[in-house]
C-alpha positions in Angstrom: -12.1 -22.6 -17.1 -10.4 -19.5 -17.4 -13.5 -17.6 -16.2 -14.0 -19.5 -13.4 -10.3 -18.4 -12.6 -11.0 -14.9 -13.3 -13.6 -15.0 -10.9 -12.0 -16.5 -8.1 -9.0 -14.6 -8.7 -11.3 -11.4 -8.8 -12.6 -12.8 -5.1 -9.1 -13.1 -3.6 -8.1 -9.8 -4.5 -11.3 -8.1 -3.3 -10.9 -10.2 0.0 -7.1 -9.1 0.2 -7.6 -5.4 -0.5 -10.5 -5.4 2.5 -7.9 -7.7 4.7 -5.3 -4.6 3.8 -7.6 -1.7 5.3 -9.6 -3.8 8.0 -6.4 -5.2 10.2 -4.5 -3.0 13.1 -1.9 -4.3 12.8 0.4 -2.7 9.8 2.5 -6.4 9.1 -1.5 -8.2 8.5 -2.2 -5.4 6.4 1.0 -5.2 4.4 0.4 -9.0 4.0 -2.9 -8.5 2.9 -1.1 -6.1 0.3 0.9 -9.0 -1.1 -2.4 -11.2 -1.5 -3.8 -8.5 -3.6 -0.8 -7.9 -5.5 -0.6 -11.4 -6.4 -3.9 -12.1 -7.0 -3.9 -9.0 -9.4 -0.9 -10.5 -11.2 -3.0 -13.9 -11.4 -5.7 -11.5 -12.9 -2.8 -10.9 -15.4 -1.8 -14.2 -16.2 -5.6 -15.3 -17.2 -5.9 -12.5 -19.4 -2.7 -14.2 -21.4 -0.6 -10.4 -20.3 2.2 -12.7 -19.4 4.4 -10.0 -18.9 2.6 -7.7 -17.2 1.6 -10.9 -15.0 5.4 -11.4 -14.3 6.5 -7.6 -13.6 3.5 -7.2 -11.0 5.1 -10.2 -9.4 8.6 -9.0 -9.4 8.0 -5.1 -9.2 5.1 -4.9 -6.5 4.6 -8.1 -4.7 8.3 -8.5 -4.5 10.3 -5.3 -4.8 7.8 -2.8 -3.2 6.2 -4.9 -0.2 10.3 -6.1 0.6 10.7 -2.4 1.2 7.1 -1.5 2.8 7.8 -4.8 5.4 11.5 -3.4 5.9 10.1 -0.1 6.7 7.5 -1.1 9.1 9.9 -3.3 10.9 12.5 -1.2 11.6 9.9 1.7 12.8 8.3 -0.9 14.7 5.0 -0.7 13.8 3.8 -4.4 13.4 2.0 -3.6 17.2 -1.4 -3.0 16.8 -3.0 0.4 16.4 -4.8 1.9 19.6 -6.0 5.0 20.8 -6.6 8.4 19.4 -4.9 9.2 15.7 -0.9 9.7 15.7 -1.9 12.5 13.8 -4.1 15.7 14.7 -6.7 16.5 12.4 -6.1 13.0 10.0 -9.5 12.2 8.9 -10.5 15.7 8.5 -7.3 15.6 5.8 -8.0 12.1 4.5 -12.1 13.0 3.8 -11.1 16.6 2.1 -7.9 14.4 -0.1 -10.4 11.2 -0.8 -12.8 14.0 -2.0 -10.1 15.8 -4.3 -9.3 12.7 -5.3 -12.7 11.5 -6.4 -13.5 14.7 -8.1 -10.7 14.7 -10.5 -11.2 10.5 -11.4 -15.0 12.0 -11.8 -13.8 14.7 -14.1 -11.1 12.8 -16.3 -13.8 9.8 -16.5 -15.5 12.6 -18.8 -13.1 14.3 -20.0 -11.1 10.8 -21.2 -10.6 10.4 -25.2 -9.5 7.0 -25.7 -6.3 7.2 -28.3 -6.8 4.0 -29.7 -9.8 1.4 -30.1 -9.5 -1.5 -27.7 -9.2 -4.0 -30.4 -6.2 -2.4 -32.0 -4.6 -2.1 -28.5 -5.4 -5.9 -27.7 -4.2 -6.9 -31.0 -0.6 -5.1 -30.4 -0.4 -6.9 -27.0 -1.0 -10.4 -28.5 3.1 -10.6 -28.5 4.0 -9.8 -25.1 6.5 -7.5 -26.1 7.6 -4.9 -23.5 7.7 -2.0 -26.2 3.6 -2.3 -27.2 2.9 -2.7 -23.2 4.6 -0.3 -21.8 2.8 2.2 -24.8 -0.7 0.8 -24.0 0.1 1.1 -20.4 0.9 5.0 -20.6 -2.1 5.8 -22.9 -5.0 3.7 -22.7 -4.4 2.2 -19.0 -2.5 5.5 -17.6 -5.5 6.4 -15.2 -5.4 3.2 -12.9 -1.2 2.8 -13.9 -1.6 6.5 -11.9 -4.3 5.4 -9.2 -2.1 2.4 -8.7 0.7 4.5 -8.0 -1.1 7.1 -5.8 -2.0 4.3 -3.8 1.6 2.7 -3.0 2.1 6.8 -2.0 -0.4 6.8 0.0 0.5 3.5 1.8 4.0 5.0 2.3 2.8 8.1 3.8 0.4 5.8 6.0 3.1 3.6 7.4 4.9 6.6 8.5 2.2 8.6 9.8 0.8 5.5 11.8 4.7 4.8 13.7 4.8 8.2 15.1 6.4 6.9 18.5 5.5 9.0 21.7 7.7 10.9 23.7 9.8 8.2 26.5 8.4 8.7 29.8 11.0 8.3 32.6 10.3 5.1 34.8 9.4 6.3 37.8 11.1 3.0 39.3 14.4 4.0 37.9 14.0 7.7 39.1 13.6 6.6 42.7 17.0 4.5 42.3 18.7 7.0 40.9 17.4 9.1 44.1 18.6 6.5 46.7 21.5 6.2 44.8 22.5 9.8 45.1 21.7 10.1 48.6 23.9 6.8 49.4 26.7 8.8 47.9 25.7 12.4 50.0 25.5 9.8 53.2 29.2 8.5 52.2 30.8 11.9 51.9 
């Protein structure tokens, strides 16, 4: 049974994290986020990591997506994406970073040495005690602990890039009142 979970949980997180990059609009996508994150923390909770299960709920799906909905509420972006890029030259940045990016996971992939077996790790973890997690977190799990975190950077950066607001344009209703307005006055004096 608890592969069967595994599995579907493994299928809702895959479908979350395509619902996060597919949608325009930054409030689907930010809910998409929260799928994933919980999903992921369901991923947790069948592998019998109670307590990481329990700090991705609290930490990420909680904490972190309270403050990335905040954010893109009060810059308004939960209207959908249209047009050019808000930024000049953002896929020509995002293909050379991605790139940089995949090199050095390529080369620390290599150039890895695990510090302890896996068994002697798992056997640590069997307590759920933050102390054992937290050191198995930072050595054997530090590259996607770092990925992870790279990633909640990069969706910060994201939402801020993509609510770039443009420049007001005056109403060209409101100009010509302004004008008839004036020249009532001139007419008056």
């Amino acid at each position: 049974m608890a592969n069967v979970a595994f599995l579907i949980l493994g299928a809702l997180t895959i479908v979350g994290a395509i619902i996060t990059v597919s949608v325009r609009n930054a409030v689907h996508a930010a809910l998409g986020l929260v799928g994933t994150l919980l999903s992921v923390a369901g991923l947790y909770a069948t592998m019998n990591a109670s307590f990481l299960s329990a700090v991705q709920v609290i930490v990420y799906a909680g904490a972190i997506m309270v403050l990335f909905l905040f954010v893109i509420m009060l810059l308004d972006a939960n209207r959908p994406i249209s047009g050019r890029d808000p930024l000049p030259y953002i896929t020509e940045i995002a293909a050379v970073g991605s790139s940089l990016l995949a090199g050095a996971f390529v080369v620390l992939a290599f150039t890895y040495k695990d510090p302890k077996p896996l068994a002697q790790a798992a056997a640590q973890l069997q307590n759920g005690a933050p102390g054992p997690v937290g050191e198995t977190l930072l050595t054997r799990f530090l590259l996607p602990f770092e990925a992870v975190s790279i990633l909640l950077l990069v969706a910060v950066v994201g939402s801020v890039a993509l609510v770039q607001r443009p420049a007001q344009q005056p109403d060209p209703a409101m100009e010509a009142e302004g004008v008839r307005a004036r020249d009532a006055r001139e007419v008056q004096a």
